[in-house]
Every structure is written in C-alpha cells, then in structure tokens.
C-alpha positions in Angstrom: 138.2 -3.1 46.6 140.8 -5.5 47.5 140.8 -8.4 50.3 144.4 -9.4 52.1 144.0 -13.2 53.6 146.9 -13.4 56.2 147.6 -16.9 57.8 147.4 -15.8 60.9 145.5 -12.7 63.3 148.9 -11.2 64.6 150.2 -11.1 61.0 146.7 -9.7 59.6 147.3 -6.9 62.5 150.8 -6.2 61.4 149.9 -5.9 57.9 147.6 -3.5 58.9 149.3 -1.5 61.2 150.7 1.0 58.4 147.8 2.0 57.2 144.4 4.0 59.4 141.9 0.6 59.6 139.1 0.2 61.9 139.1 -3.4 63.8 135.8 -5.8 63.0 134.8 -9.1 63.8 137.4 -11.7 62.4 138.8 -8.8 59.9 140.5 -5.2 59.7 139.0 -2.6 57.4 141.8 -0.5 56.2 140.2 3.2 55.0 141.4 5.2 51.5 144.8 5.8 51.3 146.8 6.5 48.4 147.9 2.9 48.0 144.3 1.5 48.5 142.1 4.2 47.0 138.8 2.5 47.5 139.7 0.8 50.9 140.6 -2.7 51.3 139.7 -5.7 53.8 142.4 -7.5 55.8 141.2 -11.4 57.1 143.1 -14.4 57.9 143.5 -17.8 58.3 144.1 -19.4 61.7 147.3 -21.6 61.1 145.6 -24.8 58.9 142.1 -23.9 58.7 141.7 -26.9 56.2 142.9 -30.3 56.5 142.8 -33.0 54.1 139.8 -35.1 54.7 139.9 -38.5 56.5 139.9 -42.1 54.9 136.0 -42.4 55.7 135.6 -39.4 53.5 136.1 -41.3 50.5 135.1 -44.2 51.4 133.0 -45.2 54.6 134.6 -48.8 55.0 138.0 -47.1 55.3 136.9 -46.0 58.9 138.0 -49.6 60.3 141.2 -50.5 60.5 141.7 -53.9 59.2 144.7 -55.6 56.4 141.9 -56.2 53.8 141.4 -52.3 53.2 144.9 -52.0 52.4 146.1 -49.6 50.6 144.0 -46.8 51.1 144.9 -44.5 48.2 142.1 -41.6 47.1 141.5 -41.4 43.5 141.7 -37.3 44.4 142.6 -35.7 47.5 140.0 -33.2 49.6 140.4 -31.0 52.1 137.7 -29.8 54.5 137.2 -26.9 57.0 138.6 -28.2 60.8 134.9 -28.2 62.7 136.8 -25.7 65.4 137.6 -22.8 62.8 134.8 -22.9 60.8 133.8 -19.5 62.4 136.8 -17.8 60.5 136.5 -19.9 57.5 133.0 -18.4 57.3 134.0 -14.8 58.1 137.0 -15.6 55.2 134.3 -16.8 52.5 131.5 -14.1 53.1 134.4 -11.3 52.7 135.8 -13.2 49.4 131.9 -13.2 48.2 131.3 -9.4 48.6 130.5 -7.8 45.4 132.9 -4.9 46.1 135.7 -6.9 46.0 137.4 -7.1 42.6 140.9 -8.9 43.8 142.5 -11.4 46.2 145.8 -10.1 48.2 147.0 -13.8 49.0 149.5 -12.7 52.4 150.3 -15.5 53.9 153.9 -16.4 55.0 156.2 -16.1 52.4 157.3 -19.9 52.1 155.7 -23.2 51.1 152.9 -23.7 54.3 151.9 -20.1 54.3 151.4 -20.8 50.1 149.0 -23.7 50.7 147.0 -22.3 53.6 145.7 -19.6 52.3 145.0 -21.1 48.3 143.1 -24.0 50.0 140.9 -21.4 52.1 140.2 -19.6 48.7 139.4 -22.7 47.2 137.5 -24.2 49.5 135.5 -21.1 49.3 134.5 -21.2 46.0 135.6 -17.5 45.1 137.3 -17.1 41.7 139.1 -13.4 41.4 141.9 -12.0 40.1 145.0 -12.4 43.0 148.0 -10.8 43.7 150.8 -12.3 45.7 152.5 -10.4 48.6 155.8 -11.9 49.2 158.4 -10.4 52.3 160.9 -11.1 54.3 160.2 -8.9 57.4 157.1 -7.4 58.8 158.8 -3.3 59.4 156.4 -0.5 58.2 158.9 -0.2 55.5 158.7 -3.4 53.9 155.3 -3.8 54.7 154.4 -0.9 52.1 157.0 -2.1 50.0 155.8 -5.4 49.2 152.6 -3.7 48.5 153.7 -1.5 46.1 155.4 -4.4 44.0 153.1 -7.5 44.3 153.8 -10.8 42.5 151.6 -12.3 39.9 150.0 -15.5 41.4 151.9 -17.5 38.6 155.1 -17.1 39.8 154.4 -18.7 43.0 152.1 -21.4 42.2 154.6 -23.7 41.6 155.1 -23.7 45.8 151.6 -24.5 46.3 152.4 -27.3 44.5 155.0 -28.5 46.3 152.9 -27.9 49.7 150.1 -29.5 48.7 151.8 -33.0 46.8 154.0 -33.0 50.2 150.8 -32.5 52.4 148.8 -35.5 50.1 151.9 -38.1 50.4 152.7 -37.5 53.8 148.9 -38.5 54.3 149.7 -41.3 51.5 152.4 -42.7 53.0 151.4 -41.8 57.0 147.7 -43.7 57.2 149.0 -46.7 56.0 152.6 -47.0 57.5 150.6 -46.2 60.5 147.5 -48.7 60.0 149.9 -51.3 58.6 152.0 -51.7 61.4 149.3 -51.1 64.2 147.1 -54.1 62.7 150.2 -56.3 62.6 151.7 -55.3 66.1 148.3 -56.0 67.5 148.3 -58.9 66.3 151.5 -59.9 67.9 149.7 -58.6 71.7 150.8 -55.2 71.4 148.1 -53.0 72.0 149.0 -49.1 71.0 148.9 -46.8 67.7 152.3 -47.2 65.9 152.3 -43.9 64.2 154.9 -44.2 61.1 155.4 -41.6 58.1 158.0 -40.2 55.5 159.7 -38.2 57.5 159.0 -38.8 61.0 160.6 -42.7 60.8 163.7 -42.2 59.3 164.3 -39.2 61.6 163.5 -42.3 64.5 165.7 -44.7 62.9 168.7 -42.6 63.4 167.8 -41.9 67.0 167.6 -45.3 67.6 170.9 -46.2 65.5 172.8 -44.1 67.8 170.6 -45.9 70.9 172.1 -49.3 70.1 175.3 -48.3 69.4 175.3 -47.2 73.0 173.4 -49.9 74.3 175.9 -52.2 72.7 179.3 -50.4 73.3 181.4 -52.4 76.2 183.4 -50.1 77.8 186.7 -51.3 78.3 189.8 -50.1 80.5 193.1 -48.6 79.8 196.2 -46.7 81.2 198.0 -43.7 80.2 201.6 -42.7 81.3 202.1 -39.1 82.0 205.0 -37.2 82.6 206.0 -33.5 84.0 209.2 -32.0 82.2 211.5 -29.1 83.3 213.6 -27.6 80.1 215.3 -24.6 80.0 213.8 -23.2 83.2 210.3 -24.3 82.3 207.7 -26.7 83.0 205.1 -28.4 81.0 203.4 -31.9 80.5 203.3 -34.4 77.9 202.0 -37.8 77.2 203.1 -41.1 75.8 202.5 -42.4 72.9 204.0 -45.1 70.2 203.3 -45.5 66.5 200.7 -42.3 67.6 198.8 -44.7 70.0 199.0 -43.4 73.6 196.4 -45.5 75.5 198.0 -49.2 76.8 195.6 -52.2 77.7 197.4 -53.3 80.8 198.4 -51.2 84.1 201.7 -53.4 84.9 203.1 -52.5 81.1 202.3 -48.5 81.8 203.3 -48.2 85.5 206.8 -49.8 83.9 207.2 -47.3 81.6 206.2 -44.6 84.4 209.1 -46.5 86.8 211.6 -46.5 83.7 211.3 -42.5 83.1 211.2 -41.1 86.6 213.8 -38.6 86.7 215.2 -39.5 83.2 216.9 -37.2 80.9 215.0 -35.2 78.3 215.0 -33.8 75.1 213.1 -31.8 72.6 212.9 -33.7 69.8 210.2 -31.8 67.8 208.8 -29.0 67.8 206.2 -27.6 65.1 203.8 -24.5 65.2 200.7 -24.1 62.6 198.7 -21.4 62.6 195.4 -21.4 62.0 192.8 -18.5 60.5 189.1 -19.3 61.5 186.8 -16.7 59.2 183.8 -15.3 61.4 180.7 -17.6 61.5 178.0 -17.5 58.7 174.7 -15.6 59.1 171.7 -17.6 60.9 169.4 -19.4 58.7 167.0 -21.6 60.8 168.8 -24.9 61.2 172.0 -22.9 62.3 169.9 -20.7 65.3 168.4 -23.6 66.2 171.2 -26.0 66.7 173.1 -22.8 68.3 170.2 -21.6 70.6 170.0 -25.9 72.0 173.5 -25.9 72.5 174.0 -23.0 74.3 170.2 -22.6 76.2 169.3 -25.8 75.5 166.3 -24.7 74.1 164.4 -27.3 72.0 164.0 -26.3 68.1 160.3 -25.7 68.5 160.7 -23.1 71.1 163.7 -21.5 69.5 161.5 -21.2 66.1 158.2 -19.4 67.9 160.2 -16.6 69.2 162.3 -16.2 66.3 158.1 -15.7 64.7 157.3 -13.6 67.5 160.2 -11.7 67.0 159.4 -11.8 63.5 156.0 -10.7 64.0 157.1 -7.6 65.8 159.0 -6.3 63.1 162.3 -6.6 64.3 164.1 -10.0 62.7 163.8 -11.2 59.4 161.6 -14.2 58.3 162.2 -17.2 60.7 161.9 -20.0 58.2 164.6 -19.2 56.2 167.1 -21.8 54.6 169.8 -19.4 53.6 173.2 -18.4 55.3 173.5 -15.6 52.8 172.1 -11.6 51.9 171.1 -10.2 49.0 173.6 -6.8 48.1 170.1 -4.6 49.0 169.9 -6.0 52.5 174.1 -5.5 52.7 173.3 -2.3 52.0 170.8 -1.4 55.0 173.2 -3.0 57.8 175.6 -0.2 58.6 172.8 1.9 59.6 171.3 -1.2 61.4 174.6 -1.5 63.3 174.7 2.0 63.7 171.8 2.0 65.6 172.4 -1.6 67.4 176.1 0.2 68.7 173.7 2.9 70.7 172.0 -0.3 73.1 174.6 -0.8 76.6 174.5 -4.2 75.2 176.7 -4.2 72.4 178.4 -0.4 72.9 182.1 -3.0 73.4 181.8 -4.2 70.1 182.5 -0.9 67.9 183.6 0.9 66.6 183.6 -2.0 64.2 186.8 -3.1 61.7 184.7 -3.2 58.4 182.1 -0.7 57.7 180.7 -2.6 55.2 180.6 -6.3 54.1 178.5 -5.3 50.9 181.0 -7.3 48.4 182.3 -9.8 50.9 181.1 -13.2 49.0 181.2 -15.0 52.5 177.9 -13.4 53.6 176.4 -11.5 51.1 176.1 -13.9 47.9 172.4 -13.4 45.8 172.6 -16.6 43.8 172.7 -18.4 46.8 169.6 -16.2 48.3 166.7 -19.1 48.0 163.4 -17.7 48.6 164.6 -15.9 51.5 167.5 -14.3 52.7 169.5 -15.4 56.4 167.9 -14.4 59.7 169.1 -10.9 60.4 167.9 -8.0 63.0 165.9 -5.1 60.9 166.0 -1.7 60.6 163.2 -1.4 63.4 165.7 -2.7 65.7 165.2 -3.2 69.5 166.8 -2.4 72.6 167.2 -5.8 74.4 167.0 -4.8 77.8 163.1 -4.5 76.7 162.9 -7.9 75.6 161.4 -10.9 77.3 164.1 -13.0 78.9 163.9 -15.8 76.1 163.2 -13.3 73.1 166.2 -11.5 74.7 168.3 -14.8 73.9 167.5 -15.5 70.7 167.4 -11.6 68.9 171.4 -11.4 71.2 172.3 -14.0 68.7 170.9 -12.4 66.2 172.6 -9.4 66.3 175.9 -10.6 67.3 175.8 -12.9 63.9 175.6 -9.7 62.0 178.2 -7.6 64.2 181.3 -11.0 64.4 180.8 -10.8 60.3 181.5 -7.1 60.7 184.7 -8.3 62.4 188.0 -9.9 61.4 188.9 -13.5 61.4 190.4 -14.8 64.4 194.2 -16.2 64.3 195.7 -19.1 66.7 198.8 -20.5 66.7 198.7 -25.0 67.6 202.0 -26.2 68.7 203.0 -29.6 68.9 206.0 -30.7 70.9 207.4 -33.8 70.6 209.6 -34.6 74.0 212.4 -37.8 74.1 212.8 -39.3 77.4 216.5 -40.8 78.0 216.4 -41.6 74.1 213.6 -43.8 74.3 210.2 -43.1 75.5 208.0 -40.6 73.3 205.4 -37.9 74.9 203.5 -35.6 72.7 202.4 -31.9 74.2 199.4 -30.2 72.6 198.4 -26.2 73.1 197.7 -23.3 71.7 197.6 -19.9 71.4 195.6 -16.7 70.5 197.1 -14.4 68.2 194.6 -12.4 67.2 190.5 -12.6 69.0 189.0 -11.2 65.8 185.1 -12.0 65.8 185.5 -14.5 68.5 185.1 -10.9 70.8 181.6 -11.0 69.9 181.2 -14.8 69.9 183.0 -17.0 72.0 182.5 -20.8 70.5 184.4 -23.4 72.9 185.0 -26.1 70.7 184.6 -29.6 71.8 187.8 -31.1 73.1 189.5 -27.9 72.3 193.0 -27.7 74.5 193.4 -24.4 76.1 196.8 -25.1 77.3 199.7 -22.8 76.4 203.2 -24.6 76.0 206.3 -22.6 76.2 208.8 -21.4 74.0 211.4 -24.7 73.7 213.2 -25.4 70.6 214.3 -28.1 69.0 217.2 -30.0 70.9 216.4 -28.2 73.9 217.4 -30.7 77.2 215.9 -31.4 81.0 214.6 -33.9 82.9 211.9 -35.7 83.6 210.2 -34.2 87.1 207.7 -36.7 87.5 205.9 -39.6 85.7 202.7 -41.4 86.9 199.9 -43.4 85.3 196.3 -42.2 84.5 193.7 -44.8 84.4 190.4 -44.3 82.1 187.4 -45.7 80.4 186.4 -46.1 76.6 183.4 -44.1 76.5 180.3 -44.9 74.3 179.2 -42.4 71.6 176.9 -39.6 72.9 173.5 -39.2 72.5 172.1 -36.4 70.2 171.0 -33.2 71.5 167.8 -31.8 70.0 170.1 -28.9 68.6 172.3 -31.8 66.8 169.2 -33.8 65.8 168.3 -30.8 63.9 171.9 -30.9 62.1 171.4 -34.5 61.2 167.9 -33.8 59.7 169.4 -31.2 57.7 172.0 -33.5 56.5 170.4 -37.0 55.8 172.0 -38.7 58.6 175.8 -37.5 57.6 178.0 -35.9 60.5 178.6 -32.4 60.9 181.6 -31.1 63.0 181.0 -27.5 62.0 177.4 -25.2 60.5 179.5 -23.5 57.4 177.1 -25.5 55.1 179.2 -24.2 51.9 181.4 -27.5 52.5 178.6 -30.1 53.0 176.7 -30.5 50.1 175.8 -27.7 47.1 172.0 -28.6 48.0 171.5 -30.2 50.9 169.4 -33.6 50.5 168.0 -33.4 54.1 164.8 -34.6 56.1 162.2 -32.6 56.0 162.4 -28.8 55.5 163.4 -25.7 57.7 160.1 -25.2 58.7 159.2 -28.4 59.6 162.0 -30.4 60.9 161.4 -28.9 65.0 157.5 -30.4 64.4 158.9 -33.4 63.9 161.0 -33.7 66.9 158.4 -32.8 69.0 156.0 -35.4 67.3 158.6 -38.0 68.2 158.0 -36.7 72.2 154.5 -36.6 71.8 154.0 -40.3 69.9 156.3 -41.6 72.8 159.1 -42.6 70.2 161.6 -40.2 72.3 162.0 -39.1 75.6 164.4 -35.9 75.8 166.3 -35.5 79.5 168.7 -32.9 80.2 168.8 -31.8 76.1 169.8 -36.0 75.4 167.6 -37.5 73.4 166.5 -41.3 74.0 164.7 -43.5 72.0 162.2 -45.6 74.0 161.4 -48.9 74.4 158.4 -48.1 71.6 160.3 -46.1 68.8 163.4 -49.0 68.9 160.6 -51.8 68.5 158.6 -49.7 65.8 162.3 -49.3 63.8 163.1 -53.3 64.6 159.7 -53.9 63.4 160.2 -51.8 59.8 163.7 -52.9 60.0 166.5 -52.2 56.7 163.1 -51.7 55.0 163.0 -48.0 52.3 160.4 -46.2 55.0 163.4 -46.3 57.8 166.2 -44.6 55.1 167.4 -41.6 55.2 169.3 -41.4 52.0 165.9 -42.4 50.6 163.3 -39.4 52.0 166.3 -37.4 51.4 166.1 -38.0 48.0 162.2 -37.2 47.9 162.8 -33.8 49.7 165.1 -33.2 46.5 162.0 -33.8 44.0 159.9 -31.4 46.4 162.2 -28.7 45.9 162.2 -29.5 42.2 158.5 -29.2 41.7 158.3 -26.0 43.6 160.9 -25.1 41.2 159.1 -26.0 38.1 161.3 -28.9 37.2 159.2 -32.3 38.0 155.6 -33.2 37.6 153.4 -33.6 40.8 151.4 -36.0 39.1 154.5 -38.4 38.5 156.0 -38.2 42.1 152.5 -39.0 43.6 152.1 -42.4 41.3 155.5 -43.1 43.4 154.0 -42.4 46.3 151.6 -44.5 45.5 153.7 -47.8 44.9 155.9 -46.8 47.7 152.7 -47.0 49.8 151.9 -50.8 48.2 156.0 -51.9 48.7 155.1 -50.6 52.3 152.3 -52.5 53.4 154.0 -55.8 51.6 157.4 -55.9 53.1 155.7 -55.3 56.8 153.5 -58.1 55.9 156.4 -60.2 54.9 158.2 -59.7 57.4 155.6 -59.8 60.8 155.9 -63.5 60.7 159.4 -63.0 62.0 159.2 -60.6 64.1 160.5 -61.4 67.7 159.8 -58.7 70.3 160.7 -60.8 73.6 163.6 -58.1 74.4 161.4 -55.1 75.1 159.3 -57.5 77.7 155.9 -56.5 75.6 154.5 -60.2 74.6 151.2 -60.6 76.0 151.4 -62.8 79.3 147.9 -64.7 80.3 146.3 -64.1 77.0 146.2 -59.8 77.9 147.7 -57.2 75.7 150.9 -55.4 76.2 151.0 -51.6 75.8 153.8 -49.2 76.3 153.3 -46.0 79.2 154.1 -42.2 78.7 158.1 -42.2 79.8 158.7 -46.1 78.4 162.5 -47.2 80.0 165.1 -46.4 77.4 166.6 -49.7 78.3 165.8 -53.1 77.1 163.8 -54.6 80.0 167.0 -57.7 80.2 166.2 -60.3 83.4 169.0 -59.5 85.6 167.7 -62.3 88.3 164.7 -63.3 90.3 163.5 -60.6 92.4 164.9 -60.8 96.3 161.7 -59.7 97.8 159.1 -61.2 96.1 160.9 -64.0 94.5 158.5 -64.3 91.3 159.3 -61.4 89.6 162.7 -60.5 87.8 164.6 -57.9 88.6 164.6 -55.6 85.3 165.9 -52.0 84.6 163.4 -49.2 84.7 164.8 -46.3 83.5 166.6 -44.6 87.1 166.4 -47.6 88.9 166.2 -51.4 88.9 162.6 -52.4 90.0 160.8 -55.8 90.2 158.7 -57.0 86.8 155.6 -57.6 89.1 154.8 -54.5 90.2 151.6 -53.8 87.7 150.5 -57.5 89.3 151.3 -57.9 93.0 152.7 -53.8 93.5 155.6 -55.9 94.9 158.0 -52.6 96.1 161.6 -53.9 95.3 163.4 -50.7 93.8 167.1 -50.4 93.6 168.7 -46.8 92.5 170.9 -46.7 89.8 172.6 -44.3 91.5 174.4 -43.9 94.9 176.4 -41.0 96.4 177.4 -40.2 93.2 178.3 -43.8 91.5 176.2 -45.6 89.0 175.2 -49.3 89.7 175.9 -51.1 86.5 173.6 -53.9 85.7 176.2 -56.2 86.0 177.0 -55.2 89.5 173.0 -55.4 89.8 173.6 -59.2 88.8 175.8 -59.9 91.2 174.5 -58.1 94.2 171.3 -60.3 93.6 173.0 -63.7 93.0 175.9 -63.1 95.5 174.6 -60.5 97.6 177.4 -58.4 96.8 178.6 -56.2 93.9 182.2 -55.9 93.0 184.5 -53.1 94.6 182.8 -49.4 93.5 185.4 -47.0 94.2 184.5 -43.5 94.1 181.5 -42.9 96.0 181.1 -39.3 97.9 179.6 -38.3 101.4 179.9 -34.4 101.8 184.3 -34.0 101.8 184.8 -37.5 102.2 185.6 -40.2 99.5 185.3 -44.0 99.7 185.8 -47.0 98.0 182.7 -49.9 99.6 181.0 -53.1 98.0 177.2 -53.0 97.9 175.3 -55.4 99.5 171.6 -56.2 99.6 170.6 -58.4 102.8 166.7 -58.7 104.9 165.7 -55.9 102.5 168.0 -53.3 103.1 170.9 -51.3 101.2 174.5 -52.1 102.8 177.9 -50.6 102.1 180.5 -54.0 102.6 184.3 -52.0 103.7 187.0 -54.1 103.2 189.0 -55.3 106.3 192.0 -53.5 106.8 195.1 -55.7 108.3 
C-alpha cells in the first residue's frame, strides 16, 4: 500500500478527487482501483509543519540576546514539529509507520518549498521507505492521473531539497544575527524596538528607501514652456518649442518673449518623418509578470494576486502559480486550441474569435521548451471555467489569464509615430508628436496604455507645407521628483536586482535573471516589510518609514544592504538545485558573511548619528517607533505656536506639535487645504511670519482662488490680496 503526503488539505482533496476514497481523520483513504490495486492513503502537511529549531535549541545561553554570544552559528541545523500542528504531524507519522505501507508518494507542490516540506515531515518522522516523486503542473483530473502513472524517482529531485533547505538554514544564519546585531547596538543608542534584518528582506528595503531619499532630496524647480497653435493647408495642430532638443526655459520673461515674437508669424513645415512601429503580442504570465500586471491594473498587492492564482490553481482550472517561466512546452501548445475552443463558448470572450492563428505550436515567442524551467507559464486548463461563476477577485485574475493566451493567438499590433518639425518666421523651432493605429492586432484583447504615451493624431502636412501661427502662449510647470514604487513594480525590481524595467518581455533583460529572492517568495517579503513596520503602502505607493530608512542608514554601503550581492547568492541557489555547487561550500560563506556582518555593524555603531529621525532618548527614556511611523524625517520647522515648547514637526498628513506624547498639546496643521498642499517651507513661514507665501490654486465647489495662509489666536485664515 502506498501513502501520498500533500502539503496542504485542499491539495490532499484534489489529489483525491479522481479516485472513490472515503474521508478520515486528518487523511483520505482511496479504495482499489486499477492504478492503486491494494488501496492507498492520502495525508498532508499543513503549509511548514516543521521549522528549524531556535538558538536555545542548541545552546541554552543563546536564548539572551547580548554582543558576547555573537555569532550564533549551529554546528548542524534541526528542525522541530511547530507545537500547533503537531496533531497532523502525528496523524502523518502513524500512517508512514503502518506496516501495510511499502512506499512514500512525496506530493507536495511541485517547486522548491513544497520539496522541503514534505522531506522534512518524513524525516522528522523517522520512516525510511522506498518514495516516488509526483511532479505537475495543474491539478485537472487529467493530469492528476497522469502524473500518477509516470512518477519521478526521488533522485531526480533531491537536488531542490537541497536548495530549500541550505536557503531555509542561511536565511536563519544570516537573519538571527543581522537581526540580534543591530537590535543590541540600536538599543544601545536609546532605541528600544526589534530591528528585523536578513538576506533578502534588507536589500529589498534598501532600494525602497534609495528611491525615498531621492525624493526626499529632489528640489523641485520651476520652468516655462512656449506653445503654439498652427493652421497649414486648411488644418490645425499644436507644437512646442524647443532648441538644441531642449524645450523647457528657466525664466518666464525669456519664454513669454518668444510667445510675443511668434504670434501670428509665418510658418513652415520643415520636417516631417513617420516610423512605424510593430509591437508583438505580450508574453505568457509567469508569476512576477501577473503580479506586477494584476497591481497595476487592480492594484492588488502581490500576496493577494498569488493566493488566488493557488486557489484557482487548486480548482483545477490554471496552471501552477509559482511558475518562473514566460514560455510552453510543444505538449501544452498542443492542448490550447481546444482550450480556446471551449474559452470562445463563455459571453465573455465570444468578441475575440474567431481567432487569426489556430495554432501557435511552432511560434518560438511562446512555446520554447529549453526555456521551460521546472514549470511551464501560467495558462488556463483544459477544465476551463465560465467567469461569470467566479468570485469577483478570482474573476480578475483567471480574465487575465485567458486573455494572455487568446492576444498570443492574435497578430502584432502596427502604429505609425510621426514627428513634425514646424519653422516659425524662419526662426523659432516647435516639435509635434502623435500617432497612429494601423493595425489593433492583440491590443483588441489587451489594451496596455503606456506611460506618457501621446494619443494625439497630427495631420497629413508635408514637407514645405506653409501657415501661420494662430496663437502662441506660455505653459508654466514643475520638475517633478521620481515616483514611488508600486507593490506591482517592487516585484519587477526584486526580479531584477535593482535594474529598471520599462517593459515584462524578460528575453531582453538578462539570460538568467540574478534577482532577489524567488517567484515564490518575493510577495512574502513585501508583506514582511508591512508587517516589521519598514514600509507603509498608501494608495498602491510604497513608503519607507522612519524605521526601515534608519535600519538601512544604520547597515549603511555595507554587503547585507546590496542587491548585486544577494542577487548573486540566488544564482548559487539555483545552481545547487541544479546539481552544479556544493551546499556544504555556500554555507561556510554563509557563515563568514554572518562574522563580516556582526563586525562592520560593530565598527560602525560608534558613528552612527540618528538625530534626524527625532528617536534619541530625551530624559534618560527609550525611543521606539509606532505602527504607521511618518514617512518624513521629523525636521524642526519652528517652535510650536500654541504651546510654545514643542517644535512644530511633520507627521505624516499633517504638521503636529513634538509634545503631544508629553503635554497632548493639540496644534495640528493639515497638509492639505481645498485641494493644495502646504509645503514645509510655507509651514516655516506661516509660523515665523504668520503667513505663507501666495498659494494659488486652491478650490471651493466651481470657484478657484489664489489666498495666503495665515495662522493667528489659534485659528486657520485665508490672507486675499488687496485689490486697487
């Protein structure tokens, strides 16, 4: 008899399902059948019924957390049952120790975590039997029995265990004492709060908090533009000026001249050029790519996008969810246009056939097997759904789905970008940008606006074409700082080590991606961030707070905060799941990355100057940060006009006086009113002056105003300027 350890219960169901069973307690008996003459048990894991063991496990002085037990390094790593699933672990082991059963069916998820759960329950057990490996990519009926029929050898995938478990043990390494290191020191310095740090989760912070100085840092400064309206040939369009292909001019007198100096001017075409463009239909979805798509356009955070791409997974209708491949195997080619076939019968997608190519079977774009890792791209299966019977949210995500796999059924889409270069009286230059579609190919299905993309369709002038000039004016604007990351983007930069993206068609990034962490893990991380209060995420932008920039100031240029670095590592993961580096090795680097660690924070606490974040200790008490930390540096912007001790300091959504834990003094001032921010410069002003400089803009219902801001016996007041 044989016993099939799933990871989880829903998966132990599934796997099930095919077959007549009977339901017990913590396991499924399936009965005879020609594929399991004598029967066969099916049990399961609950997610990470082991752990690794903590540091009073090996040794009890470990427990406290002091410098002088520094490094903690095991001389060999355990794991132990988690106290609150040792219920199942017992069901698991008295199954495995049953005399009937002659062989191990090891069924967890076919990737590295689902690999390690499951060995470590069998070892931890104690059970030593002959297994068999059942590795799929979807959870149908079909492939269900399938992957029965033709189970690995345990061999070929031990080399993953592997992997799993030296990435489980130097996470641990590197994570208790990164994480003890810097908590002793920062304590020391009157900052009282658990500074978690590890491999992957503090380089991942470091670039968060790169992009949160850059911003913080960024002066925004002014400039003008000079626009002009043409009439050629009958028609109208817009251009604007530039010179030595700079358009933007640092001073309003210098661009309202050249405004003056072409109104009503003569005008020529001087150039006029027309590309076209051919933009091939989207790759298939591995994780990274639904992820980032699902956060851009439901701003869903990756966490939530990857457990209903498993539930969907779990019913039987998408492929596996932790896939890092873009690409099909021929024999899944093969199966789609009966997949479609079926998908063109839902109301949903009836538009979108009858479909230009029947088959993509040898197009190299999607269907490519040497670039098929362990598992092929998130596609819909044969069990396909109708999703008007979805959930709302696994609606969203299995609509993606399918349209991935019906645009690459579709041809390329065609535009035409013309640029027209326009001469005013023979002196002043304006450029016109636009476009148009010449052919909507796959963009039917999926419509992708692209960021800054210029919808504007320019007529047909030619060269030496002449007008006038209808009207000029100037447009004032603002440099603008660079944006922060949405979670869908933070993914993308995981993926990549740090290096920008502008588009998902991996094939021109790197052969083999050197990224942070792995496809499985990289949304657990993010949401480890938000829980360890290193990020706040508002609106889909992520901030770093006050605690993740001081933990990455404290670590500073140091190998724990590097990208290129952990990317590096993730490289010699993949290698010793391949077969091609030796656990053993890579852990005695762990080991004396672990030392380097605990030196170089050491080294450098003496120097360490926190005063920015307003977190010394004040009286001889201890600082500590709150859930929802300010993103902003806590700067003095003046004493505080109420109580007059405090400081006047920004809070996050408002300015608010530093003496509120103390005396509750109430001074608050909103950032924003009637639509305008209040920078903290103005802030500075209004509290040394009593006014702020001229805001214009601000809106009540229809009406628009320009008004100072003025603060007087405790109350808000708009200051109009006299008219004459």
């Amino acid at each position: 008899m044989k016993v099939i350890i799933a990871e989880k219960p829903d998966q132990g169901a599934t796997l099930a399902s095919p077959f007549k069973h009977k339901k017990q307690q913590g396991y499924i008996e399936i009965l005879p059948t020609e594929l399991f003459p004598n029967g066969a048990y099916v049990t399961w894991a609950i997610g990470h019924l082991c752990q690794l063991a903590p540091p009073e496990k090996y040794n009890p002085q470990w427990k406290k957390w002091t410098l002088e037990q520094l490094p903690i390094i095991p001389e060999r790593f355990q794991y132990e049952v988690e106290r609150t699933k040792a219920k199942q672990f017992n069901v698991v082991k008295s199954i495995l120790k049953k005399p009937e059963v002659t062989e191990i069916i090891h069924a967890g998820d076919a990737g590295r975590e689902g690999e390690l759960i499951v060995r470590n329950v069998i070892h931890l057990s104690g059970v030593k039997k002959p297994m068999k490996r059942l590795w799929i990519s979807s959870l149908t009926k079909k492939s269900i029995i399938e992957g029965f029929e033709r189970l690995l050898d345990e061999t070929e995938t031990k080399n993953v265990y592997y992997e799993a478990y030296t990435r489980a043990c130097a996470d641990w390494l590197i994570g208790m004492n990164a994480s003890r290191v810097f908590s002793i020191l920062l304590k020391q310095k009157g900052i009282q709060d658990v500074f978690s740090a590890g491999r992957v989760q503090t380089p991942t912070l470091a670039l968060i908090v790169k992009r949160e100085k850059e911003i913080e840092d960024f002066k925004s400064e002014p400039f003008w533009e000079v626009m002009a309206k043409f009439k050629i040939n009958g028609h109208t369009y817009e251009g604007k000026w530039h010179k030595e292909q700079e358009s933007r001019l640092k001073d309003a007198e210098t661009a309202e001249k050249i405004a003056a100096f072409c109104q009503g001017k003569p005008a020529q075409v001087e150039e006029s050029e027309k590309e076209r463009k051919e933009f091939q239909p989207p790759l298939l979805f591995n994780l990274s790519a639904l992820q980032a798509t699902a956060n851009k356009i439901f701003s869903f955070p990756p966490k939530k996008t990857l457990d209903i791409t498993q539930a969907l997974y779990q019913k039987g209708i998408v492929s596996y969810p932790r896939s890092d491949s873009n690409y099909v195997t021929p024999g899944e080619a093969e199966t789609f246009p009966e997949i479609l076939r079926k998908i063109s019968q839902f109301d949903d997608y009836k538009d979108y056939f009858p479909l230009p190519f029947k088959s993509i079977l040898n197009n190299k774009r999607f269907v490519n097997e040497k670039k098929v890792t362990d598992h092929y791209a998130i596609i819909p299966t044969e069990q396909v759904k109708d999703p008007s019977k979805l959930s709302g949210d696994e609606r969203k995500i299995y609509d993606l789905i399918v349209k991935r796999l019906i645009a690459a059924h579709h041809e390329k889409a065609i535009f035409d970008y013309t640029t027209l270069n326009t001469l005013v009286d023979g002196r002043a230059s304006f450029i016109s940008k636009g476009k148009q579609q010449i052919q909507e190919g796959w963009r039917k299905v999926i419509f992708q606006q692209e960021e800054g993309e210029n919808d504007v369709l320019l007529p047909p002038v030619q060269k030496n074409d002449a007008g006038n000039v209808q009207k000029a004016w100037v447009k004032e604007g603002k440099t603008q700082p660079p944006k922060r990351y949405t979670e869908g983007q933070l993914i993308t930069l995981m993926k990549t080590a740090g290096k920008h993206l502008n588009n998902e068609d991996l094939e021109k990034v790197l052969m083999k991606t050197e990224g942070l962490g792995t496809e499985a893990t990289r949304s657990g991380i993010i949401t480890m961030l938000k829980t360890r209060n290193y990020i706040d995420v508002r609106k889909n932008q992520v901030f770093a707070t006050d605690k993740g920039k001081l933990l990455i100031d404290a670590i500073g240029e140091k190998i724990l905060a590097s990208p290129e670095m952990t990317a590096k590592w993730e490289q010699r993961l993949s290698e010793i799941g391949e077969g091609g580096a030796s656990p053993g090795v890579f852990m005695e680097q762990v080991k004396k990355l672990s030392l380097k660690i605990i030196e170089d924070a050491k080294d450098q606490s003496s120097s360490w100057d926190f005063t920015r974040y307003s977190v010394e200790p004040k009286n001889n008490s201890k600082s500590k940060f709150s859930r929802g930390s300010s993103t902003k540096t806590q700067e003095d912007l003046g004493p505080c006009p109420v109580c007059q001790t405090g400081q006047v300091v920004d809070k996050g959504k408002l300015y608010g006086c530093s003496n509120y834990q103390n005396t509750k003094c109430g001074f608050t001032f909103s950032k924003k009113i009637l639509g305008k921010s209040v920078s903290a410069a103005n802030m500075k002003k209004i509290i040394k002056s009593g006014e702020s400089n001229l805001i214009k803009g601000f809106k009540k219902g229809e009406k628009t105003f320009n008004a100072k801001l003025g603060w007087k016996d405790g109350k808000l007041n708009f200051l109009f300027e006299q008219t004459k």
